[in-house]
N, C-alpha and C positions, 0 to 999 in steps of 0.2 A: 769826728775822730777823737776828741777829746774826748768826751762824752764815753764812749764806749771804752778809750783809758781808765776813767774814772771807776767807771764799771767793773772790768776789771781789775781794778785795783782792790774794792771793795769786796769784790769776791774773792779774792784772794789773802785780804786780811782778813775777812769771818773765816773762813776754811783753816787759816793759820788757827785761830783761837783753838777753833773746834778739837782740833790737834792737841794743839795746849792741852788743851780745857781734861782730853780723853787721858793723855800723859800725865798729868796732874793728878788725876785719877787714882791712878799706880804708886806717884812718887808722892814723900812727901814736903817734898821742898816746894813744890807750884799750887796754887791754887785752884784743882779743879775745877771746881763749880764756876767761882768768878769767871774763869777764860771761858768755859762753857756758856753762861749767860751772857759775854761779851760779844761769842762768836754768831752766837743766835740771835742778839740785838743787832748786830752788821747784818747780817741773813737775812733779816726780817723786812729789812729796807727791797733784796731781790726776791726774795720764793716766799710765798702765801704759808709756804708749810711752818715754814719757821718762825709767821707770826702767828700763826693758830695756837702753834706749841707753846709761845710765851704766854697765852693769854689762858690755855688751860693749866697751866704752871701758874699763873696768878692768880689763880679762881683759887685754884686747890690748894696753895701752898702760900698765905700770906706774908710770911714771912721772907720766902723765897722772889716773892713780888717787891718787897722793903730792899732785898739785894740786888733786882735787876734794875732797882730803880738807881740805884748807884750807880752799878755798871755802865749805864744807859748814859750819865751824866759824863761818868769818866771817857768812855769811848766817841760821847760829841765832842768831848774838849780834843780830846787827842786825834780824831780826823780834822777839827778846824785846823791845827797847828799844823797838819800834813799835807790837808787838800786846803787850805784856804778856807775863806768866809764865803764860799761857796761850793761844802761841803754836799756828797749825795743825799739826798735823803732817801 
């Protein structure tokens, strides 16, 4: 049961980003891209699709590799603080 919380939980904060990420897009108070590659680094942990995506996004775009690699960092610390030191992976 917990487990499957978790789960949910994580899908429902990558889908938040996504959101973000798309709105950010538009406006320009948010940072797109960031929420975008936040929400696809959480994704990537459930759907195969959204770590294929990150990986042909780092192939092609190195630079864009250098910011998810932050992301990447930001969004473990900030699931340790929410899920505990036994975060999804």
């Amino acid at each position: 049961m917990r487990a499957a919380a978790k789960r949910l939980g994580v899908l429902l904060l990558g889908w938040a980003f996504i959101l973000l990420g798309i709105a950010g897009l538009f406006l320009p108070v948010l940072q797109g891209i960031l929420f975008l590659l936040i929400g696809l680094i959480i994704l990537s942990s459930e759907y195969v699709w959204a770590h294929k995506l990150l990986q042909r996004l780092r192939s092609r775009f190195p630079s864009l590799a250098r910011k998810a690699d932050e992301a990447q960092v930001r969004a473990a610390a900030w699931m340790r603080r929410v899920f505990g030191q036994g975060a999804p992976h």
